[in-house]
VOGU-3710 file (C-alpha; in Angstrom, 3 decimals, decimal comma):
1> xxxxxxxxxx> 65,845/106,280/130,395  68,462/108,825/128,614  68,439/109,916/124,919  71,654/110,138/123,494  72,434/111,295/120,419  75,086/109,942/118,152  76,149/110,486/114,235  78,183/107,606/111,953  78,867/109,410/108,673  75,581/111,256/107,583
11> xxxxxxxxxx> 73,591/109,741/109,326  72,050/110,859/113,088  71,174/108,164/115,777  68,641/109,334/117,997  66,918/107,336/120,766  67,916/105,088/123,347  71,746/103,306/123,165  70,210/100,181/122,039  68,846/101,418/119,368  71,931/102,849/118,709
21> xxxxxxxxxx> 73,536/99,667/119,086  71,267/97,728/116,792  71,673/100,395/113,866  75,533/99,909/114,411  74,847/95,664/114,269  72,933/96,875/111,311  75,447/98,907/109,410  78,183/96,181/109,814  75,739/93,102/109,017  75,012/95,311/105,474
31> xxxxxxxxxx> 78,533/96,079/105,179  79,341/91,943/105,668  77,142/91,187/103,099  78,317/93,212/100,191  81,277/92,929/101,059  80,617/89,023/100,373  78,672/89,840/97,660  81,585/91,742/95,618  83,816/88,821/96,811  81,112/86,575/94,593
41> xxxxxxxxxx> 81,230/88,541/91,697  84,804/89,602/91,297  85,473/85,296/91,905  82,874/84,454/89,421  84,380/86,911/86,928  88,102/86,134/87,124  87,330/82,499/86,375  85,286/83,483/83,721  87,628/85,464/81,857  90,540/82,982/83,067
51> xxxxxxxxxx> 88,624/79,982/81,792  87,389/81,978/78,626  91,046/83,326/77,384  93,745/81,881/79,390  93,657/78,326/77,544  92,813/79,735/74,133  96,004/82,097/74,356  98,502/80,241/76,395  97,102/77,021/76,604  96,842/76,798/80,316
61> xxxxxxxxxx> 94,164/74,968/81,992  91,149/75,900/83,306  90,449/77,386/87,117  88,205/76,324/89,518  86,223/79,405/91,429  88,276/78,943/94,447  91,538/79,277/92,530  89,631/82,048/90,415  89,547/83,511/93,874  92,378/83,262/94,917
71> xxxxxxxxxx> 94,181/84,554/91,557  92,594/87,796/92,309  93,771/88,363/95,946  96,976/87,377/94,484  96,717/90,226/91,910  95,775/92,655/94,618  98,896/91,736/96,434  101,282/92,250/93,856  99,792/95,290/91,950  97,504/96,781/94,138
81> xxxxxxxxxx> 97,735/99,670/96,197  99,165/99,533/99,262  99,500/103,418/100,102  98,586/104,134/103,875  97,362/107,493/102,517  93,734/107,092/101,870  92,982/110,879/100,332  92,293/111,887/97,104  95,317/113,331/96,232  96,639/111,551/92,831
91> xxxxxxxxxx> 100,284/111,145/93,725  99,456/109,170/96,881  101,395/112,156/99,177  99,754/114,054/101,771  98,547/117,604/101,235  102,039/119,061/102,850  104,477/116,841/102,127  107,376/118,027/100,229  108,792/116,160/97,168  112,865/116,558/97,185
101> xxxxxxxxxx> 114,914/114,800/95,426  118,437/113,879/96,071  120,924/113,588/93,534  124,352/111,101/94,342  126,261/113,770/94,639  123,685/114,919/97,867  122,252/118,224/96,392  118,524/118,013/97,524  115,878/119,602/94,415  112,607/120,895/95,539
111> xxxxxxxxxx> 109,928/119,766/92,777  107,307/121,466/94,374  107,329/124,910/91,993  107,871/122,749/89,123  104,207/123,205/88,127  104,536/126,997/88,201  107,845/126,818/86,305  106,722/125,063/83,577  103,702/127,489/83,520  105,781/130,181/83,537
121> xxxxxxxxxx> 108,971/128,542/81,074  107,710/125,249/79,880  107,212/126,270/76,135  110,484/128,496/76,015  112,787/126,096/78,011  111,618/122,901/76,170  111,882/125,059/72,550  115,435/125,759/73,205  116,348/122,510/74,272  114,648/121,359/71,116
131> xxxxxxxxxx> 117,097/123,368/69,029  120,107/122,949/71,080  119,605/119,362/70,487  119,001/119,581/66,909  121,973/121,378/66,427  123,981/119,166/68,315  122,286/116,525/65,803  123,527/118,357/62,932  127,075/118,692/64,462  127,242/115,044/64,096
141> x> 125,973/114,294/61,085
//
């Protein structure tokens, strides 16, 4: 019989391919069950906080654990996340992606630098648009 050797994540699978294969049934089986197990929780904690505020505030009635349930995959839908990126990157854009904006008039603006520029001019720029703007205040008054 062969030994293969095999890696998911951190972990190293050594031995015979059904091994491998029962570590795998393994993995997903654990992955099923807390998977169903957050499902519980997050259900069991949307009614509660439905059925504990919802009719005291806006005097609506109270949920059942299925529509508690179905509440929150509702909420996922319409404010969750639905970026295909899955990095860590904060603004949800690939490493080297460019950000460009373009204006009506089609004059494209690279806001790439606009880190280092406000580095470099932040402080003076926004200090004399400060005054200009004061000024212009004055003008008025």
């Amino acid at each position: 019989m062969r030994i293969f050797n095999a890696r998911i994540n951190r972990h190293n699978l050594k031995g015979s391919p059904l091994r491998k294969v029962m570590v795998i049934i393994g993995f997903v089986l654990l992955g099923l069950v807390t998977v169903t197990a957050l499902a519980a929780i997050f259900g069991l904690a949307v009614q509660w906080l439905w059925n504990t505020l919802m009719p005291e505030v806006f005097n609506l009635p109270e949920v059942s654990y299925w529509q508690a349930v179905g509440l929150f995959v509702l909420a996922h839908i319409l404010f969750g996340s639905h970026s295909s990126y899955s990095g860590n990157n904060r603004s949800g854009h690939s490493r080297g992606e460019k950000h460009v904006h373009i204006n009506d008039d089609g004059q494209h603006h690279n806001y790439d630098s606009l880190g280092a520029f406000w580095k470099e001019y932040g402080r003076e720029a926004f200090n004399e648009w400060l005054s200009r703007n004061e000024s212009t205040e004055q003008k008025e008054t």
